[in-house]
Structures are given as C-alpha cells and as structure tokens.
N, C-alpha and C positions, 0 to 999 in steps of 0.2 A: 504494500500500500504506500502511495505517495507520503503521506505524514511520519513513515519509518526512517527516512533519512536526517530528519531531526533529533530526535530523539535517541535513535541507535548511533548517532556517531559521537555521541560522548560518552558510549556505551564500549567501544569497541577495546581501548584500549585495557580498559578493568577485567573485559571478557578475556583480553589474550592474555594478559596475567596471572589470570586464575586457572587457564587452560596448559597453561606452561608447569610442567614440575620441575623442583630442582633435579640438575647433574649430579650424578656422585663424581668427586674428584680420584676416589682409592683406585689402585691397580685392581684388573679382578681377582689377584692371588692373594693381598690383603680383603679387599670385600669379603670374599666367601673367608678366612678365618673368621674376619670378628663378626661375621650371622653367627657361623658355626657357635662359640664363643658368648653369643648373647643369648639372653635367653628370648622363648619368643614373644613378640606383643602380640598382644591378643585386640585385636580389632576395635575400634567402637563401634558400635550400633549407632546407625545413622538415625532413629530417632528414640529420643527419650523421655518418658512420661514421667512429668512432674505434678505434686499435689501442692494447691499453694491455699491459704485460707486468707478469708476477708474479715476485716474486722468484727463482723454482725455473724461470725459463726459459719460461713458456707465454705466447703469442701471444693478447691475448685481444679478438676482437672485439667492439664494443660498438657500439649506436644511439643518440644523442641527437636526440630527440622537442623541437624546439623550441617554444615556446611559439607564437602570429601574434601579431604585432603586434610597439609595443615597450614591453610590459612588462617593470617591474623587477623585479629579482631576485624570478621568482615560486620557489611554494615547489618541492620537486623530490621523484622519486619514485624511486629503486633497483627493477627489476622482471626478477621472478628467475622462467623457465620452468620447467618440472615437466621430470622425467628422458624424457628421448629430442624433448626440445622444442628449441626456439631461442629468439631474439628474433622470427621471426615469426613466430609460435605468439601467441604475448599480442600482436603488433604493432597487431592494430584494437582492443586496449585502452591500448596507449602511445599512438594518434593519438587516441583521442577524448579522454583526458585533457590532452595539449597543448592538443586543442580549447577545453578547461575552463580552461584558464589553468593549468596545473601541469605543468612541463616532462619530462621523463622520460629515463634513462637505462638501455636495455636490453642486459644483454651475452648474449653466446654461453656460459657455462658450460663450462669446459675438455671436451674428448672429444664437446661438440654444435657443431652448425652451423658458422659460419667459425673455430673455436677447438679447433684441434684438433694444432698445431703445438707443439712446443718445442724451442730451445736447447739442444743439450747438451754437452758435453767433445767425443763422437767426432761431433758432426754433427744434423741433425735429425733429432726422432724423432715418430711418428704417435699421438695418443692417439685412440682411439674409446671413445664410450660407452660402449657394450656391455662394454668391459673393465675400468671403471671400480672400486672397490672401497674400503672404506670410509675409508682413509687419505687417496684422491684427492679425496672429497668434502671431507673436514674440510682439506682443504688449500684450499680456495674459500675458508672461512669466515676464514684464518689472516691475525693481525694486533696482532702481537705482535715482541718483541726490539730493546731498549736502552729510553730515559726518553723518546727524541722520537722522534713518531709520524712525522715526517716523514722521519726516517733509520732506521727501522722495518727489523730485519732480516731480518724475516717478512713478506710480503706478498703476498697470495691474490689471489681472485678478484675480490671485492667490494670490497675491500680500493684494490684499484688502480682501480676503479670511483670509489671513494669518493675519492681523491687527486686524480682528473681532477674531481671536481665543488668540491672543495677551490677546486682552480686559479681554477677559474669562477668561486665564490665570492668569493674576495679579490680578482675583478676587477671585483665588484659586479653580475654577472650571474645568478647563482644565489642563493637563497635556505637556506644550509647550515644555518638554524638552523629548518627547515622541512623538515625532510628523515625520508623515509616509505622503509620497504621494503616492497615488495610481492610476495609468493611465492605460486606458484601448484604445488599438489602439493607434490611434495620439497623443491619450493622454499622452501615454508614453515619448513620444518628448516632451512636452512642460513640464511633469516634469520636465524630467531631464533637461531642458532649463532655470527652475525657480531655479531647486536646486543648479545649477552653480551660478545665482544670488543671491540666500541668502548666499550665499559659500563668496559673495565678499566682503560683509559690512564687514570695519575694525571696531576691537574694541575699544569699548572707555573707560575712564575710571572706570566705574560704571559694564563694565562690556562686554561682547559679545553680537554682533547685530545679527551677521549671524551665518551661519552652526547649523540651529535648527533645518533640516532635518536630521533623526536619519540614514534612508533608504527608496530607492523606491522598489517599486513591481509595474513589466511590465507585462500588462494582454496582451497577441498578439501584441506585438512591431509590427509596421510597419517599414519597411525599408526611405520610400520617400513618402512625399503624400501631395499637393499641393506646391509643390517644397522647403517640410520641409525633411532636412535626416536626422538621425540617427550620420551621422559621424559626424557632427559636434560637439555632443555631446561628443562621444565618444571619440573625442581629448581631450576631459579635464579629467585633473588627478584624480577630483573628483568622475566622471565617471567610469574611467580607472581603477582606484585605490584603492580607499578610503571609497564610500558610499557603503554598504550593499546593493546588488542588488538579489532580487528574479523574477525569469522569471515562469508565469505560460503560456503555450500553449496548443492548441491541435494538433492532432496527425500529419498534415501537414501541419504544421504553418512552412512556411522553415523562413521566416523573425526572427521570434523569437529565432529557434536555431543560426542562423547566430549569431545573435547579440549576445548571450551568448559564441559563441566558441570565439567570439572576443575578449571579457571578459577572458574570461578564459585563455587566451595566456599572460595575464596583471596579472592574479591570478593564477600561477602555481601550488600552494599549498593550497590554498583556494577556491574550487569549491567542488560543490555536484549536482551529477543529478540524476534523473528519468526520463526516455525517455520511451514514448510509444513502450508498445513491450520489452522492457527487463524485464528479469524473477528476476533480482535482481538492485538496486541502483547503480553506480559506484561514486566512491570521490578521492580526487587529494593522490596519493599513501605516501605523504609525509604531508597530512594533520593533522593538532597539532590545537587541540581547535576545534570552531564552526568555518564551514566557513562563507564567506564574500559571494560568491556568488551560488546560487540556480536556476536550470533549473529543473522544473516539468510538466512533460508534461504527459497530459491526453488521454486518449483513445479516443477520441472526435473529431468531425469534427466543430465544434463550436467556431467561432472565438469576441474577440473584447467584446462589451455589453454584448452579451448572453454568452459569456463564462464567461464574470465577476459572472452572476447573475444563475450560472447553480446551482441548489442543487441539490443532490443523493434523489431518491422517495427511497430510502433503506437504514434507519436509521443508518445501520452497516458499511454503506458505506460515510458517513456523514463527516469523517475525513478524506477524499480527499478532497471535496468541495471547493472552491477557499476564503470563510470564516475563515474555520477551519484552513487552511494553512497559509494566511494572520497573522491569530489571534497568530500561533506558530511561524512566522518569526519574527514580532514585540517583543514577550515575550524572545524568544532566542536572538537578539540582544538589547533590550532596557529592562531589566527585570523591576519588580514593585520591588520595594521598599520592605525591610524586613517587616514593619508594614501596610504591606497594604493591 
C-alpha cells in the first residue's frame, strides 16, 4: 500500500538490527571446547505468564511476549483486548510483534479470561464480564493516590501491568521509555483513559513519574459501549493534542473514522491517511516532519480482535498487516537508539 513507505522507512533500519545476530569471533576448535565445557542453557520460553494484582483485590493474568534473541531493552507494547476478549484474542498479534523485535505485554482484563478472581474481607469473589458496569471499567484505567507512583494507593489494571514492566525496566531488560498501548475495540477507551493517568503523576525530584506513554494505536475505536465514550477522552489535550495517535480500521468501521476526523480538526497539519478505496494516501497539505496522527484503513470487513490478529496469506502483502504497521509507527515516533 502506498502509505507503507512512510512509515516502514524509519522502520527498516531497527528491522535489520534485530534480524542481524552477533558473529562468534573463537576459532571452531576453541568454540566447540568451551560448548563442550559449558554446561547447557536451557532455552527461555518465548512467552511467560504472569499474575499481577490490583489494589481493590483482582487477580490479574497477564502474557509476556518475549522478544528471540538477546536483544536489549527492546521497546515494549501494553495490548488491551476488546470487551468479551482475552489475551488470546490479539495473541497472533503479540507473537508476531515479539517477532518484530518489540516485546509485548498482554493481560486478561478483570471479568475476561484467567482474571476473573478477587480478594475480599468475606473470601473470594467471581467477577464475569457480562456483569461488568461502568465503574468496573474505569477501575482498569485507575492510577492514582499519594506523590509516589510506586506506593500508589490506586492501582488498576494497566496500572499493575505497567509496575511489572517498570521492574523489567530498571533491570535493563525492557525499554520503558518506548512504551506503546495498544487497544483493540473498548480497549481503545481504557487506553487512552490510562494514558490520561500516567499523563498526571507530577515529577519528583529524581526525576518523571508519568507520561511514559510514547503513543497509542486504536484497532476499531468504539464510539460508546457499556456506557464508556470516546468523548471523554477526547476532551483531554493529551488526546486532542499531544500523544501520537495511529487508527487502524476496516472498511466500514464508521466509529473509527469519526474519531480520527475528530483528531484531525485538533491536528490540522499533522494527519496522514489511507482510506479504503482510494487509489493514493492523502496528508495535511501543510504537513512539515512525520505526522502525529494516522488513519489506515483496510479493505476488510473485520473488526476489533480479528482485525488486531488478521495477517496477509501473501507474503508480499505482509506490510499492511496490523504488525508490520504497528512495528513502523512505534520506530517512526520513538526511534532505537544509534547503537542498537
């Protein structure tokens, strides 16, 4: 697609870096001593399940999509399914992005998949979906209470997502100043509902709490869905403004253009689209640098999970994919590092 040579060429070199392994320098008659000589590693498991809990008592499962290889702190991805999803609902779009070099962290959503448990006074209690209700959602986003985020007396969904990637972080294996959310459906709301909250932590001396959010990507924005909207969000300047937004849709997704022309009234001179059905890209006539905001919209009737996790059966066609694109919006606003 016309729109991929934006996008993919600030992509190309991070790809070939990550595609490169190191040389060994040893003769092969020392190599094979010191294998012989070592003992052996035993592999990691390219994904690993973590249990992480919210302040208000919920159990919440999450996947960590490791990167192959050993790359350093590559950058990392928050990946939030649509309402009645899971982590494997988007899971062949967290593997292929590990694929990409960009590590990923998918949780369960309180009342979906293995997250459905909580702590209480009299014992445990069962949350399901289906009974979820507007106070349970905004309780995912929450992240908030005292000046340090670390003893935080509010602490959601993402929120404890985000503390485990922390960890990782200041152990030099993640990349937290590279750090993307990605929602697919409702999910897109409780992003951008989280990114307003990491948006609020003042700083302290030692340093910045919040705005570690680089940029979201909306897979099928919903407009309104169990009395969560869109506009809420989109009153904040962060939103409005500021954060680097990519919109992926398909081809009748009217919620997702909505939301992007709404954008784009706030970003006059910083928009770029692909709309199904045009024979070439259009960008903001007075656009200077990369823009801030991205509508791509696919040929597809495929909304929400199955559009997050759709791949091309046509190798050639592979750089549409909602990976490929993902992988070139994160590279073009957050690049790697010269020695990386």
């Amino acid at each position: 697609m016309a729109f991929s040579a934006r996008i993919w060429g600030a992509s190309r070199a991070a790809a070939t870096a990550l595609a490169i392994g190191l040389t060994g320098l040893a003769t092969p008659a020392v190599a094979q001593e010191a294998a012989a000589s070592a003992p052996a590693k035993k592999p990691r498991e390219p994904v690993e399940k973590l249990l992480l809990e919210t302040t208000d008592g919920l159990a919440i499962a999450a996947w960590h999509y490791r990167v192959a290889g050993e790359a350093a702190r590559p950058p990392v991805v928050i990946l939030l399914h649509d309402l009645d999803g899971s982590h494997a609902t988007v899971e062949p779009l967290a593997k292929e992005l590990a694929r990409r070099g960009i590590a990923v962290v998918a949780p369960d959503l309180r009342g979906h998949g293995a997250s459905t448990t909580r702590q209480t006074a009299g014992g445990e209690e069962t949350i399901e979906a289906r009974s979820l209700k507007k106070p349970d959602f905004e309780a995912m986003t929450l992240s908030q209470g005292g000046r340090v985020r670390d003893q935080s007396a509010v602490r959601g969904d993402i929120e404890s997502v985000r503390n485990w990637i922390k960890l990782r972080a200041d152990e030099g294996k993640l990349d937290i100043d590279r750090l993307f959310v990605v929602g697919s459906g409702l999910g897109c709301t409780l992003a951008a509902m989280w990114a307003i909250n990491d948006a609020a932590w003042p700083d302290l001396v030692a340093g910045p709490q919040g705005r570690q959010v680089r940029g979201l990507v909306f897979i099928s924005p919903v407009w309104s869905s169990r009395s969560l909207t869109v506009t809420t969000v989109l009153a904040a300047d962060l939103i409005r403004r500021e954060l680097p937004v990519m919109v992926l849709a398909g081809r009748d997704d009217r919620d997702a253009v909505k939301l992007f022309d709404q954008l784009k009234r706030q970003r006059l001179n910083e928009w770029f689209e692909q709309r199904a059905g045009q024979a070439a890209p259009v960008k903001a006539a007075k656009l200077e640098g990369s823009p801030t905001l991205y509508l791509l919209q696919r040929d597809s009737d495929l909304t929400g999970d199955q559009l997050a996790s759709m791949r091309s059966p046509d190798p050639r066609r592979a750089g549409g994919d909602p990976a490929a694109l993902i992988q070139g919006f994160i590279n073009a606003v957050a690049p790697p590092a010269a020695d990386e």
